[in-house]
C-alpha positions as CSV (number, residue, x, y, z in Angstrom):
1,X,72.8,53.5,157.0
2,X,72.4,56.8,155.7
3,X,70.8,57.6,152.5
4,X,72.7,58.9,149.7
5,X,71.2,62.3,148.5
6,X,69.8,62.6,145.3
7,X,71.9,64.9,144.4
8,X,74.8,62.7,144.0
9,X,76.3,62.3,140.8
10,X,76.8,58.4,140.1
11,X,80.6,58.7,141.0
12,X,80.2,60.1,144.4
13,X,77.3,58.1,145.2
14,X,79.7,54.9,144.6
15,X,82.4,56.5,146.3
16,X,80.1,57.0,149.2
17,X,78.7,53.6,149.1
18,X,80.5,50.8,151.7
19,X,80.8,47.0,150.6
20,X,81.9,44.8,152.6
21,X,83.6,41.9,151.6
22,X,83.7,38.5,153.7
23,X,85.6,35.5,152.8
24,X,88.4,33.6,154.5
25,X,90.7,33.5,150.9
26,X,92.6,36.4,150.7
27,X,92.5,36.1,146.5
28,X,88.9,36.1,146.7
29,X,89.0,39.1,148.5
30,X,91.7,40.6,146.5
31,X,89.3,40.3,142.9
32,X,86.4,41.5,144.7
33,X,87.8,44.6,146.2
34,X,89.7,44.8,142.6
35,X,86.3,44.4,140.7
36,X,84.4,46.7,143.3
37,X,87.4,49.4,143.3
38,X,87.6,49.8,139.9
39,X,83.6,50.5,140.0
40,X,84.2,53.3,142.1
41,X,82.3,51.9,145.2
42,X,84.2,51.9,148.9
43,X,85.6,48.1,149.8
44,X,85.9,47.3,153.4
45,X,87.0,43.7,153.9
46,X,86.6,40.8,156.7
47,X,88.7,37.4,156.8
48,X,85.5,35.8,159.0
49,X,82.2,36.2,160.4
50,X,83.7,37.4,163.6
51,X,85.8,40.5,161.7
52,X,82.5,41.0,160.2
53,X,80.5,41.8,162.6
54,X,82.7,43.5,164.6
55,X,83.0,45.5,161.3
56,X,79.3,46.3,160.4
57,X,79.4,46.9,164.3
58,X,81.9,49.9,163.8
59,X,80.4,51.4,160.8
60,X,77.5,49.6,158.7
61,X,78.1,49.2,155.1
62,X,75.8,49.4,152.3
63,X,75.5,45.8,151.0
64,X,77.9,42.7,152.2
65,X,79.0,39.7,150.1
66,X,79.2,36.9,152.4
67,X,80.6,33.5,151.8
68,X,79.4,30.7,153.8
69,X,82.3,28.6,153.9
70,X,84.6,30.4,156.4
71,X,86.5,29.5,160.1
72,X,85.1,30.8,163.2
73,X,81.9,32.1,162.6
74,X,80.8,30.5,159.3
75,X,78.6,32.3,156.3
76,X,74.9,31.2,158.2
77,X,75.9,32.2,161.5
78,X,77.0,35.5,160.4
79,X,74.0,36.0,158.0
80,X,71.3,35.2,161.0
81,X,73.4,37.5,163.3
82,X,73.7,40.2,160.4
83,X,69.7,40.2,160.2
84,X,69.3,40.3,163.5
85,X,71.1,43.6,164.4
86,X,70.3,45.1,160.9
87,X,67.5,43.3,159.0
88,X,67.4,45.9,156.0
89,X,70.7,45.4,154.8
90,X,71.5,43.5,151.9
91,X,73.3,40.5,151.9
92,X,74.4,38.3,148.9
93,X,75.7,35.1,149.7
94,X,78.6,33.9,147.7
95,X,79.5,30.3,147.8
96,X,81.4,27.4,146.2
97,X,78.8,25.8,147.8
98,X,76.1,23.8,145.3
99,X,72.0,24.1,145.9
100,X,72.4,27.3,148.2
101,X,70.3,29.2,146.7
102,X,67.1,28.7,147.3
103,X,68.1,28.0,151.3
104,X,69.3,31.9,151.2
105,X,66.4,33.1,149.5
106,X,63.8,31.1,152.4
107,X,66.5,32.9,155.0
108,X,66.1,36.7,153.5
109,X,69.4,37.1,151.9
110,X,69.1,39.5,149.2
111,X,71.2,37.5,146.4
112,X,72.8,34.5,145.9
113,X,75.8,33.8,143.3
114,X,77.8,30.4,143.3
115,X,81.4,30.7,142.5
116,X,82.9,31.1,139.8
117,X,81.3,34.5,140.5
118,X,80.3,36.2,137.0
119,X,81.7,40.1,137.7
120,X,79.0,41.5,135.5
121,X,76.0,39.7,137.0
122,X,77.2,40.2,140.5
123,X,77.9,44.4,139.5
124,X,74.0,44.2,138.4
125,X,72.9,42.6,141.1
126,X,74.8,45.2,143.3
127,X,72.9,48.2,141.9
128,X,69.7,46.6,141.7
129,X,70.2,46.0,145.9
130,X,71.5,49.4,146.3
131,X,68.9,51.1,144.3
132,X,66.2,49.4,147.0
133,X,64.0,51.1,149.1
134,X,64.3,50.0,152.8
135,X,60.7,48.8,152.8
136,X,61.9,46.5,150.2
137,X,64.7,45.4,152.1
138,X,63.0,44.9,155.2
139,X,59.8,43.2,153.4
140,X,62.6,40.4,152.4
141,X,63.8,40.0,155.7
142,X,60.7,39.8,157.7
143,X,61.8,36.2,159.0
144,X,64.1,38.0,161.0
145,X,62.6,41.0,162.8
146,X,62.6,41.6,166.1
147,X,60.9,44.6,167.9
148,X,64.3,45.7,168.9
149,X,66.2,45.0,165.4
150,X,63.5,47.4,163.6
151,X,63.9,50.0,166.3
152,X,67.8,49.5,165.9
153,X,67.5,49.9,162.1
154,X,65.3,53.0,162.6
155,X,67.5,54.9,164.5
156,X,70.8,53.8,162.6
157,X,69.1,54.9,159.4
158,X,68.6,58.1,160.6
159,X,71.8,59.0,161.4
């Protein structure tokens, strides 16, 4: 992930920023990237945990809302493999799912928000995350390093 420079005027910094999106229903999707779009930031979308990592493989994004509940490669499975290839980026779990939250918080994930999601919570939660330094990130994360995940991280961020 490359920094944003400080330069940027809110708009382009959004406009520059990826989200990616990963939930199985394709409405839940659709009001995300609608919410998200109309914010200005860039919406990349997965159906699964498979597209998702594929996708973060291509290109990593900025910050990911995950849902857990999901075919293939469910929300955990993708979150452990997320932090292991990039621990310092910022995941919020999304979920239907009751008494998450303090399970995602023991595992590193940067938020949690149960569904109904509330859009101006989750768009504060979103700059608060993105307005992180990567020490902070990877502080939060630390169950998850690996030798070779840091050195990943240090070379993708520098590029």
């Amino acid at each position: 992930m490359k920094p944003l420079p400080a330069n940027a005027s809110l708009h382009e910094a959004r406009a520059a920023t990826r989200i990616l999106v990963v939930d199985d229903d394709p409405s839940v999707r659709a009001a995300l990237r609608d919410l998200l779009d109309a914010e200005g930031y860039g919406v990349h979308e997965a159906e699964d945990g498979r597209a998702a990592i594929a996708t973060v493989g291509e290109k990593v994004p900025h910050l990911v809302l995950l849902d857990l509940n999901m075919p293939r490669k469910d929300g955990w499975a993708t979150f452990e493999r997320l932090m292991t290839i990039h621990p310092a980026l910022p995941v919020i779990i999304i979920t239907a799912r009751p008494q998450q939250g303090e399970l995602a918080r023991s595992q590193g994930a940067a938020g949690f928000m149960e569904k109904p999601l509330k859009p101006e919570l989750l768009l504060h939660l979103i700059e608060k995350l993105l307005s992180e330094d990567a020490e902070t990130r990877l502080m939060r994360s630390a169950v998850h390093f690996s030798p070779q995940s840091l050195a990943a991280t240090n070379l993708n961020s520098r590029g």
